[in-house]
NUPAVEX-488365 format. One line per 2 residues: number of its first residue (from 1); for each residue x, y, z of C-alpha. Coordinates in steps of 0.1 Angstrom, whole numbers, plus 5000, padded with zeros to 4 digits. Each point is the difference from the previous one (the first is absolute). Layout:
BEGIN
NUM> X/Y/Z; ...
***
This chain:
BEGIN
1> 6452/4102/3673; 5018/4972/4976
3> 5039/5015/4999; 5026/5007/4970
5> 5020/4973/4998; 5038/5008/4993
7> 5012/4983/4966; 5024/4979/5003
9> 5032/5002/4971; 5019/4972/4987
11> 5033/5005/4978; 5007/5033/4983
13> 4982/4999/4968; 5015/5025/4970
15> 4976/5028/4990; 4991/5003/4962
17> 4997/5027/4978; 4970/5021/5009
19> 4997/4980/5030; 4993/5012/5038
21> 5008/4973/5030; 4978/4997/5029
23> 5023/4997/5033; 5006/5017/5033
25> 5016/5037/4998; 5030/4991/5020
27> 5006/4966/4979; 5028/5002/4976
29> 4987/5008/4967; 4998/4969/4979
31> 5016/5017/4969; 5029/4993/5015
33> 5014/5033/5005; 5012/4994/5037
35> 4977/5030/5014; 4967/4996/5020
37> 4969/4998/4979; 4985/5030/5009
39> 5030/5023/4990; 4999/4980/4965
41> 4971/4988/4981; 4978/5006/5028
43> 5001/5039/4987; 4986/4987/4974
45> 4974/4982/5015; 4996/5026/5024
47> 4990/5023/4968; 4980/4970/4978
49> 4972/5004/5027; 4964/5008/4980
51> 4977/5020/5023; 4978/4984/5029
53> 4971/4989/4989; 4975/5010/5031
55> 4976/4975/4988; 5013/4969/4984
57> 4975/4975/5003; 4974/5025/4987
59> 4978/4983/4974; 5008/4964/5010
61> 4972/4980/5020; 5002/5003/5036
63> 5020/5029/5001; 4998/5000/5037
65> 5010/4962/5007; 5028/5004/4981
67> 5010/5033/5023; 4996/4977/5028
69> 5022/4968/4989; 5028/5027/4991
71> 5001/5018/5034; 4980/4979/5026
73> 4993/4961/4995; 5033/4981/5009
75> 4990/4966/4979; 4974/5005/4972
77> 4995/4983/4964; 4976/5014/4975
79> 4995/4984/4965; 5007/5019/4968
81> 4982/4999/4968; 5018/5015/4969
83> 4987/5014/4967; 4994/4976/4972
85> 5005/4973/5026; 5029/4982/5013
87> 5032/4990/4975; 5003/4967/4991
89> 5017/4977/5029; 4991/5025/5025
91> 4973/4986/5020; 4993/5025/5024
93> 5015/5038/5011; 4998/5010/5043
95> 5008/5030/5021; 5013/4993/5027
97> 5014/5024/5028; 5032/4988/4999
99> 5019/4971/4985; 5037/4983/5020
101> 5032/5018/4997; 4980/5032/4992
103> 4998/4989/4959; 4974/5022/4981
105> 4989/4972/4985; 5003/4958/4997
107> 4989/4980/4969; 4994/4965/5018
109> 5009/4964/4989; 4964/4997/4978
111> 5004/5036/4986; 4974/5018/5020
113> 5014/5034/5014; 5005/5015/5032
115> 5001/5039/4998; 5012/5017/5034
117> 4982/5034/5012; 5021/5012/5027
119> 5030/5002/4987; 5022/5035/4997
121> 4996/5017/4965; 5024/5017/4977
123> 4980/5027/4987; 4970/5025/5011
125> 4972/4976/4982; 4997/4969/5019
127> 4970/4989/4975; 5030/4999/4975
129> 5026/4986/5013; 4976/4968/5015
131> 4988/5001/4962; 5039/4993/4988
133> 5002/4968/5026; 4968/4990/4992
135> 5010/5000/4965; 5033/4984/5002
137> 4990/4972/5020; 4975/4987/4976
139> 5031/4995/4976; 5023/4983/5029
141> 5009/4968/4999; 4980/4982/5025
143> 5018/4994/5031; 5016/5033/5002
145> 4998/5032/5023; 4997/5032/4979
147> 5027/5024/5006; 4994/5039/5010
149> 5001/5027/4974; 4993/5038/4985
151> 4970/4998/4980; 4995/5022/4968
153> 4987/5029/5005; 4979/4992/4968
155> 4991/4966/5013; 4968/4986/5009
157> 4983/5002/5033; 4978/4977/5019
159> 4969/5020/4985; 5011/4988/4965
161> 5011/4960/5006; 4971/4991/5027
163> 4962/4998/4991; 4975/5025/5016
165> 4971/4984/5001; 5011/4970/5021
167> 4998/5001/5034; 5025/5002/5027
169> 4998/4981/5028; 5027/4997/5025
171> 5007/4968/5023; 5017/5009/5037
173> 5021/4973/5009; 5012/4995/5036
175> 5036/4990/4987; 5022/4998/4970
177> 4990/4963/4991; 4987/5011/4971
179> 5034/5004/4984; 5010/4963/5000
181> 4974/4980/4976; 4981/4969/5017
183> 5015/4984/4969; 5038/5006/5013
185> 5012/4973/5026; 5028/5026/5013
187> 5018/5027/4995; 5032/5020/5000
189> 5016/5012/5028; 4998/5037/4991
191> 4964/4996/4992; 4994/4982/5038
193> 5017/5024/5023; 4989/5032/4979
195> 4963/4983/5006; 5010/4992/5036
197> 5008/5037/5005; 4969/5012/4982
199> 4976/4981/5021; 5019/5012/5031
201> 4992/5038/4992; 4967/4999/4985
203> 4973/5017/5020; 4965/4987/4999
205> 4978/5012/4976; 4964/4994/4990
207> 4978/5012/4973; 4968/5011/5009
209> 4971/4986/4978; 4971/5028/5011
211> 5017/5026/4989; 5028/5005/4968
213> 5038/5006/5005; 4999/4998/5039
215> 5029/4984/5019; 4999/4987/5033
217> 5035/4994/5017; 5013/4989/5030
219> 5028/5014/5021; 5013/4994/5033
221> 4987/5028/5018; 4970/5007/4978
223> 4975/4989/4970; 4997/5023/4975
225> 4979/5002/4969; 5016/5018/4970
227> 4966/5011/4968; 5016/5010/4970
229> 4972/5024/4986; 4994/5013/4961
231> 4987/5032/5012; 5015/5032/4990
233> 5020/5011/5029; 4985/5034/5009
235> 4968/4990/5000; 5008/4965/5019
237> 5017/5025/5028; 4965/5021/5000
239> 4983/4962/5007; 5017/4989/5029
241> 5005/5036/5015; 4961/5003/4999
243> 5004/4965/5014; 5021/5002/5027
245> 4986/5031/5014; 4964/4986/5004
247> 5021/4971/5018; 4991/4978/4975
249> 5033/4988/4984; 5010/4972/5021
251> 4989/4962/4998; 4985/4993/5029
253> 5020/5003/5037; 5033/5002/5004
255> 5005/5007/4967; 5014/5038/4984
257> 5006/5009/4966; 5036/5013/5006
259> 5008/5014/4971; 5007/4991/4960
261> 5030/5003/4978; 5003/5001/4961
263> 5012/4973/4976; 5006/5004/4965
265> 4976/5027/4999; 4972/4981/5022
267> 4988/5007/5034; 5002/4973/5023
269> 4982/5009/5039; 5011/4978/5026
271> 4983/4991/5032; 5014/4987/5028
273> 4986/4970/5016; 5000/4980/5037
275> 5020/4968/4997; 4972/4976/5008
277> 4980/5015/4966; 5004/4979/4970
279> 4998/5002/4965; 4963/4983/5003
281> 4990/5026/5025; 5003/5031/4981
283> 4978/4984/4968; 4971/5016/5014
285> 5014/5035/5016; 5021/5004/4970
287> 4967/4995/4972; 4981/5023/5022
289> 5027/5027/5000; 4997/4995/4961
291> 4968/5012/5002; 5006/5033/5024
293> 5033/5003/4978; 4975/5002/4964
295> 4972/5024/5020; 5029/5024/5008
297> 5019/4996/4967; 4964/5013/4985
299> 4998/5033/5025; 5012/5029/4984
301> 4990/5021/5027; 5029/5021/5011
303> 5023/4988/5033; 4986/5016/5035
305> 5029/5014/5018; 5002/4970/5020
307> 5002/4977/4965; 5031/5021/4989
309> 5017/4994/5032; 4996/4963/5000
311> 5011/5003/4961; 5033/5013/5011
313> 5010/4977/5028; 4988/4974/4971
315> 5026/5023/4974; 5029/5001/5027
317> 5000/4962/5008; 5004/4994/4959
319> 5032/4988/4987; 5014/4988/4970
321> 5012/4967/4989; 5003/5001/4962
***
């Protein structure tokens, strides 16, 4: 799973009116009142927080890809399109996992724009706040990171700015290359060793192309492959419980489904897999799982006794991320 990258302060920058900073609890609060941040403004922050949106990607093309660059694919770039087109000057808008130095966002030497997924949120609506970045960098001046911070509450969210009927189509990238241009014949030293560090710590991940919004990773003691999946959750648990108790929810030997967790309001099962199997290798088990998966979403029989009890070892291995 790609990790949170601390942010990184430089100076102490003076809040304005109205305005709520975006630092660590324990840093000293940069309204210069000598006390820590979170026993200052960071009340306030603390209280400015809208309620969590379950769902935030809801409505926007590949709902479930998107899931998967936030929480599971380490180095991933996905090309945006906007409604009404792109502003003059900008000639093109990409997601990207993550961007150096943790910036939410990066409008380059040409003008295009960088906009950076995983990066820590200030509020419950992460749809929002990446709508407020996305929004401000198109108005930097090229060359330029784009700070961190609160988005209205009124503002717009991603749903609004980008255009549903294009597709989206991610691109998983072995490193962090992608951040430098080919154009670019260096860069700074910052930008280097943050890249440096990022390649060091990226797992291996591959996108499956049989299936849609399936991950496969490598680890040092196992593979694993990681589905992000649209189905409602109940009646996804009912699927692989009937699944798993007619021993039918693995892919292929030495494999076990091991359990799923949720993210941002999407279940995503994950199987674990024996080193030696590849990303190319589970193409075919995984697109013929897709078909037992779609016969059992279809069932509405009730669970046998046997169903219900491989339902709840499914239930009790579930966790949370977001």
């Amino acid at each position: 799973m790609a990790k949170k990258r601390p942010q990184t302060k430089a100076g102490k920058p003076q809040l304005k009116d109205g305005e709520i900073a975006v630092v660590g609890a324990r840093e000293p609060c940069p309204c210069g009142s000598g006390r820590r941040y979170k026993a200052c403004h960071g009340r306030e922050a603390a209280h400015a927080v809208t309620e969590l949106v379950q769902r935030p990607f809801e409505g926007l093309p590949g709902e479930c890809d998107w899931v998967a660059l936030r929480e599971l694919v380490p180095a991933a770039t996905a090309e945006l399109s906007l409604k009404g087109g792109l502003p003059e000057g900008v000639p093109s808008v990409t997601l990207a996992t993550v961007l150096p130095m943790a910036w939410p966002a990066l409008r380059r030497d040409d003008g295009s724009v960088l906009l950076a997924l995983q990066n820590d949120t200030s509020s419950g609506d992460l749809s929002r706040d990446l709508a407020d970045t996305l929004t401000r960098a198109l108005t930097a001046e090229p060359g330029t990171p784009v700070a961190a911070q609160r988005a209205a509450a009124d503002g717009p969210r991603l749903q609004d700015l980008l255009d549903k009927e294009a597709g989206f189509a991610p691109t998983v990238h072995s490193g962090f290359e992608f951040w430098i241009p080919e154009s670019a014949e260096n860069s700074t030293p910052e930008v280097a060793a943050s890249l440096e560090r990022a390649n060091a710590a990226a797992i291996p991940t591959v996108k499956l192309s049989s299936v849609d919004s399936a991950y496969w990773c490598e680890t040092p003691e196992k593979n694993h492959l990681r589905w992000v999946m649209p189905h409602a959750e109940e009646r996804l648990l009912d699927a692989l419980a009937r699944l798993h108790a007619a021993g039918t929810s693995s892919l292929g030997e030495g494999t076990r489904l091991v359990g799923s967790f949720r993210a941002h309001g999407l279940m995503v099962p994950v199987w674990d897999l024996p080193t030696g199997m590849g990303a190319e290798e589970c193409e075919k088990p995984a697109a013929e799982f897709a078909e037992r998966l779609a016969t059992a979403l279809a069932s509405d029989a009730p669970l046998t006794a046997e169903e219900r009890r491989a339902r709840g070892g499914l239930t009790n291995r579930q966790v949370t991320l977001s």
